[in-house]
Structures are given as structure tokens and as C-alpha cells.
PDB file of N, H, CA, C and O in Angstrom:
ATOM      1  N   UNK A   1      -6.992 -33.174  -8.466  1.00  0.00           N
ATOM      2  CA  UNK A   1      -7.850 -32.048  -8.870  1.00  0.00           C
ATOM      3  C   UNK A   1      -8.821 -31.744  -7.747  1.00  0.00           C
ATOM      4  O   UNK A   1      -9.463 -32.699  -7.308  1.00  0.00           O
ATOM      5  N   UNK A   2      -9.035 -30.415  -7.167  1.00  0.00           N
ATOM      6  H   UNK A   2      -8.513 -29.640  -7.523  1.00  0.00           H
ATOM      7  CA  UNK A   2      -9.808 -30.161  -6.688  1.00  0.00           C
ATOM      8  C   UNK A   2     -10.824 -29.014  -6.985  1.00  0.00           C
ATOM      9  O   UNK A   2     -10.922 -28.464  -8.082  1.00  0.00           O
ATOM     10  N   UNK A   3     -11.425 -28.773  -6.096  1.00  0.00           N
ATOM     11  H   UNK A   3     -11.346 -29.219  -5.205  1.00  0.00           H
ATOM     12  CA  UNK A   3     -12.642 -27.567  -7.113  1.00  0.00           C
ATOM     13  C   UNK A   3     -12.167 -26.282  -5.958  1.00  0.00           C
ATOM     14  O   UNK A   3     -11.761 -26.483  -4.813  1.00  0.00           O
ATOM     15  N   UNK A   4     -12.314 -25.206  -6.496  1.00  0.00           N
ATOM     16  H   UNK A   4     -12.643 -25.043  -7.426  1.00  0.00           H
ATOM     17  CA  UNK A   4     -11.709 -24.338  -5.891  1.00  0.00           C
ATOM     18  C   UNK A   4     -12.990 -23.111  -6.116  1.00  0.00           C
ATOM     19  O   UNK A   4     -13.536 -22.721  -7.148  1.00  0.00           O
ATOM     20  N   UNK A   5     -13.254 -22.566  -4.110  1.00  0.00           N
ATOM     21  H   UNK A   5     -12.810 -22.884  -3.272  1.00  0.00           H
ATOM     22  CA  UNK A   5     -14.094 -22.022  -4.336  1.00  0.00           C
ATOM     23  C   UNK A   5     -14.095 -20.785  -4.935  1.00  0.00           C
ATOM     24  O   UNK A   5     -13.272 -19.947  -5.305  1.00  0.00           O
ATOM     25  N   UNK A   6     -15.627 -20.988  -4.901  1.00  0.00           N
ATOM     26  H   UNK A   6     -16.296 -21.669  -4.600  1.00  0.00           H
ATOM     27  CA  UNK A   6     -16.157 -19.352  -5.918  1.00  0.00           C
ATOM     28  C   UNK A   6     -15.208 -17.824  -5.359  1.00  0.00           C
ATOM     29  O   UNK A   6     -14.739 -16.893  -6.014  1.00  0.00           O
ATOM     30  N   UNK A   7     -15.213 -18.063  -4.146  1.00  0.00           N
ATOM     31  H   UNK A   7     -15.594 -18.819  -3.614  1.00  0.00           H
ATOM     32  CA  UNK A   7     -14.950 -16.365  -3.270  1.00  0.00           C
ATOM     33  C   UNK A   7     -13.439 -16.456  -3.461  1.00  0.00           C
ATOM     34  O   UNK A   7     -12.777 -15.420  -3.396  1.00  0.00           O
ATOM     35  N   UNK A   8     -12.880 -17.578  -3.682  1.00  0.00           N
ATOM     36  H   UNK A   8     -13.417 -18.419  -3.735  1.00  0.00           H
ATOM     37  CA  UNK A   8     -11.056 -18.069  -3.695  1.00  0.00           C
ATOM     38  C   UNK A   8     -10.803 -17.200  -5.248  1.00  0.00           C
ATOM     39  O   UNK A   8      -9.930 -16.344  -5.392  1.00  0.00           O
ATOM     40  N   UNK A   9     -11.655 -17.584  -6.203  1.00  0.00           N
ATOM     41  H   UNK A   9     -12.364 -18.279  -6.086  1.00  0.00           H
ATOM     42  CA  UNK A   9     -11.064 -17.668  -7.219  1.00  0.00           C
ATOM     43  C   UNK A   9     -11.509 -15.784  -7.927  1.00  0.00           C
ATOM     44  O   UNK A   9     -11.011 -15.063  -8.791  1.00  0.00           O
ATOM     45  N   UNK A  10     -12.528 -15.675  -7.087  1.00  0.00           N
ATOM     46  H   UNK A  10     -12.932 -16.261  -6.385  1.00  0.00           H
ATOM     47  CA  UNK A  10     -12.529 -14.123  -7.271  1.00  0.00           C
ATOM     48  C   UNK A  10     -11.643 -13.389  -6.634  1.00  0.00           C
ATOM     49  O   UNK A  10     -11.409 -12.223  -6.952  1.00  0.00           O
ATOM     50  N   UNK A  11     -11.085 -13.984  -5.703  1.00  0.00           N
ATOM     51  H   UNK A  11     -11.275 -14.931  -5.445  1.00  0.00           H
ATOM     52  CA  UNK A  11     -10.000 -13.421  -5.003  1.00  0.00           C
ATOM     53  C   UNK A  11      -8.847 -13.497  -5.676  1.00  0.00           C
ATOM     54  O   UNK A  11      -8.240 -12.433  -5.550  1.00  0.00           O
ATOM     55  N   UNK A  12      -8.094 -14.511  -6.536  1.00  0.00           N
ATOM     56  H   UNK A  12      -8.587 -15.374  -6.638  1.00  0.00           H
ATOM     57  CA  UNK A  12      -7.240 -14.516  -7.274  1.00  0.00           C
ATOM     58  C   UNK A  12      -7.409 -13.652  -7.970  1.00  0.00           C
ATOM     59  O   UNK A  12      -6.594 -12.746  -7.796  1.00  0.00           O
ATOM     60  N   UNK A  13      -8.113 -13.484  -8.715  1.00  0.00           N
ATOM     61  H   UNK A  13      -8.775 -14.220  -8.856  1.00  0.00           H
ATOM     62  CA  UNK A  13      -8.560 -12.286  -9.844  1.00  0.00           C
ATOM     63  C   UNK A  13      -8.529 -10.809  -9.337  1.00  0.00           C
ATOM     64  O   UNK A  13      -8.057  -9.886 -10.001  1.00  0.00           O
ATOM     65  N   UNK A  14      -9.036 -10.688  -8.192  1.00  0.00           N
ATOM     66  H   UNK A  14      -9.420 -11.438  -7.653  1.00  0.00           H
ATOM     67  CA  UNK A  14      -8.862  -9.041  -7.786  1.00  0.00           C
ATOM     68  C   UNK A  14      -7.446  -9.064  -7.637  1.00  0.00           C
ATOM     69  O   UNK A  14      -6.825  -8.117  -8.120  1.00  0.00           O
ATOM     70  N   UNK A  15      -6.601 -10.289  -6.852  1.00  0.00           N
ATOM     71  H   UNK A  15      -7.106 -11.058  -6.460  1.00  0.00           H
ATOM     72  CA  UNK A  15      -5.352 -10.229  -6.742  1.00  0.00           C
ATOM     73  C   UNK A  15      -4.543  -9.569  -7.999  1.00  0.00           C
ATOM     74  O   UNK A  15      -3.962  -8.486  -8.067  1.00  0.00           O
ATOM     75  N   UNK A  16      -4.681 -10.432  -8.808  1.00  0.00           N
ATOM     76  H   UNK A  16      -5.152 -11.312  -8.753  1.00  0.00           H
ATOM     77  CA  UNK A  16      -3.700 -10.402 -10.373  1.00  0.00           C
ATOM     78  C   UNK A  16      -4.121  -8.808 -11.197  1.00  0.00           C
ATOM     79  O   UNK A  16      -3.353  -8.034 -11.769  1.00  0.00           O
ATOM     80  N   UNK A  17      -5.585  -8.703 -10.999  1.00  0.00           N
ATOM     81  H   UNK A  17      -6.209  -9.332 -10.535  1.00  0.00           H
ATOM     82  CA  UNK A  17      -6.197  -7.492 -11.406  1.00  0.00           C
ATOM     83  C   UNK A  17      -4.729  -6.112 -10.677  1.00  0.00           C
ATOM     84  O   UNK A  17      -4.086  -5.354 -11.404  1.00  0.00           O
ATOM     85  N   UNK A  18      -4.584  -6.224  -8.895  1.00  0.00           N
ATOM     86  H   UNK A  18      -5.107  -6.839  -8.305  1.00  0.00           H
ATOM     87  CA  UNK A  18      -3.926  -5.383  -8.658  1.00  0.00           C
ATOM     88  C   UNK A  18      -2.839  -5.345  -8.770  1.00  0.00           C
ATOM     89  O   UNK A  18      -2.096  -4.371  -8.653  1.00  0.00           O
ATOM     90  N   UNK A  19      -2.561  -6.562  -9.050  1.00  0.00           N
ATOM     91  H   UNK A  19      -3.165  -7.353  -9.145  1.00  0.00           H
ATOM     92  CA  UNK A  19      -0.787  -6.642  -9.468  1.00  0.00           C
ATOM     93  C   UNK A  19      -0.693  -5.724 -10.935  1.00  0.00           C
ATOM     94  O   UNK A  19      -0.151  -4.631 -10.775  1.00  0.00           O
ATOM     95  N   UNK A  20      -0.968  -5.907 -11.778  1.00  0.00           N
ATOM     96  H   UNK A  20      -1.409  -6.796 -11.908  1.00  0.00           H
ATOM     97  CA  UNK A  20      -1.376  -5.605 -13.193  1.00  0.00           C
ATOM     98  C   UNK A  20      -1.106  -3.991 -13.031  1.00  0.00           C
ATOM     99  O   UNK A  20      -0.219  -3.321 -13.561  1.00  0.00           O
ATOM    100  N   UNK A  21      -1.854  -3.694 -12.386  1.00  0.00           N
ATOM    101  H   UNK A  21      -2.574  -4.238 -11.956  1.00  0.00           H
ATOM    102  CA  UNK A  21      -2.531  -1.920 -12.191  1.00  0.00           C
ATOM    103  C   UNK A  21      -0.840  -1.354 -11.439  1.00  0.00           C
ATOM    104  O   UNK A  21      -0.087  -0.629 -12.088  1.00  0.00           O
ATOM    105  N   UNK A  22      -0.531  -1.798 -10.158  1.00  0.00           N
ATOM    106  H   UNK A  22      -1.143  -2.387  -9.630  1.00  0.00           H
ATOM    107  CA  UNK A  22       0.794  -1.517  -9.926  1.00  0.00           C
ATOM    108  C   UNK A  22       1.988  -1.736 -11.132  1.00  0.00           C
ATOM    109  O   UNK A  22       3.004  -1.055 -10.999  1.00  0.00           O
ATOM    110  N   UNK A  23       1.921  -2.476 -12.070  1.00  0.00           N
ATOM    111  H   UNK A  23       1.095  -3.029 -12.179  1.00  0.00           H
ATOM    112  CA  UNK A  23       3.385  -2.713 -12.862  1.00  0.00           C
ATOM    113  C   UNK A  23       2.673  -1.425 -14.076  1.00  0.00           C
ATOM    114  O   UNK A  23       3.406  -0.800 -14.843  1.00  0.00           O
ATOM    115  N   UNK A  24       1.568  -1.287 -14.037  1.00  0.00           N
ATOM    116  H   UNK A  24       0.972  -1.794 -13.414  1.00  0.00           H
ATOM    117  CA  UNK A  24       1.011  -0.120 -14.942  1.00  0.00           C
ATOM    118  C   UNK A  24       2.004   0.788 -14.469  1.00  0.00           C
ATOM    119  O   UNK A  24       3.077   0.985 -15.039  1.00  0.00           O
ATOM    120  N   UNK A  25       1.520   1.490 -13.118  1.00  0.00           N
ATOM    121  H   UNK A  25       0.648   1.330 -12.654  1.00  0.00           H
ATOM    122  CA  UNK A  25       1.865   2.586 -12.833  1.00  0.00           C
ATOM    123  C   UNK A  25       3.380   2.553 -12.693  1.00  0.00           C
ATOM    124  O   UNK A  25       4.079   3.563 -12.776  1.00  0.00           O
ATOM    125  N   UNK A  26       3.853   1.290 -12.469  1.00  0.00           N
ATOM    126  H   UNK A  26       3.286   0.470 -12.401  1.00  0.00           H
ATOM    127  CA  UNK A  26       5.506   1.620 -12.271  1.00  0.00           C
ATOM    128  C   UNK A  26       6.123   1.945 -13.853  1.00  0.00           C
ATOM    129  O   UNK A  26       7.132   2.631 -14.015  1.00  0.00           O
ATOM    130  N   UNK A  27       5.490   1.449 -14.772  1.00  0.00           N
ATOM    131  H   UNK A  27       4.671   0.892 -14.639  1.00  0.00           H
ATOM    132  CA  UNK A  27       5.893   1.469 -16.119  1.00  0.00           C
ATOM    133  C   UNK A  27       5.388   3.307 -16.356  1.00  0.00           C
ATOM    134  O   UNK A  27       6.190   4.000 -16.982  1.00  0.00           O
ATOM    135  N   UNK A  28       4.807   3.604 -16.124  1.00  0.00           N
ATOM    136  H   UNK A  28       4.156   3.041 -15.615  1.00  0.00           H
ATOM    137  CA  UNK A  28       4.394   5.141 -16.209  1.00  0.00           C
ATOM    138  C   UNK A  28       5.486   5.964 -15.458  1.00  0.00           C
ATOM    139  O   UNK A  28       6.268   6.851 -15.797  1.00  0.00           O
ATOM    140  N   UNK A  29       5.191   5.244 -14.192  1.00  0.00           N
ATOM    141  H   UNK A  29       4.556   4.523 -13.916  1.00  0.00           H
ATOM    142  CA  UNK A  29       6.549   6.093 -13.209  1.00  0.00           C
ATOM    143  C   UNK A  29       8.216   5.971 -14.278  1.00  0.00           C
ATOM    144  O   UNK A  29       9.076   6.788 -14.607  1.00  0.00           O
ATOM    145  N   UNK A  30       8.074   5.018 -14.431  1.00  0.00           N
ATOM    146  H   UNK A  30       7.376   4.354 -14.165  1.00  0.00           H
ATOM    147  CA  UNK A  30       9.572   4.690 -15.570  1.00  0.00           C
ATOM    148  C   UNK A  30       9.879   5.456 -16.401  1.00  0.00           C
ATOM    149  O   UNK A  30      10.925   6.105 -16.433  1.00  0.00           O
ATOM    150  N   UNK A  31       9.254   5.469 -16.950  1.00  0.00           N
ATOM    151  H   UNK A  31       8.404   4.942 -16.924  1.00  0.00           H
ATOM    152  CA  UNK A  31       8.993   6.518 -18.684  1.00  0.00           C
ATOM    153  C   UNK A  31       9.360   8.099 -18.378  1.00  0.00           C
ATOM    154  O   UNK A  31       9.924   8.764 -19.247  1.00  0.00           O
ATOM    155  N   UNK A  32       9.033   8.628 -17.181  1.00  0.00           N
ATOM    156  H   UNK A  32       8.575   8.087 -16.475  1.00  0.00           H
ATOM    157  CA  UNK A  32       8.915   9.646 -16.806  1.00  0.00           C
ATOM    158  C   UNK A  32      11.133  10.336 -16.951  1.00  0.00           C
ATOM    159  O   UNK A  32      11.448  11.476 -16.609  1.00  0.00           O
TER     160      UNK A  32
END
């Protein structure tokens, strides 16, 4: 176990945040 820093783990989060937002829009683009 290690501790994982603060700026790392906000970084994961904006990461996953933009992944999220792209499969949005591809699912929109889809539908179309």
C-alpha cells in the first residue's frame, strides 16, 4: 500500500471525468 498523491489522484479523476464525456458524445454521435 502506498499513499498516492493529492495532484495524482485529481488527475485520475479529470482523466475518467474525460473519458466519460467522450463515450457521452460517441453514444449521441450513435443514436444519430
Amino acid at each position: 500500500y502506498f499513499k498516492v498523491p493529492e495532484e495524482y489522484s485529481g488527475n485520475v479523476k479529470h482523466i475518467k471525468q474525460k473519458i466519460q464525456t467522450e463515450m457521452t458524445e460517441l453514444e449521441k454521435n450513435a443514436k444519430k
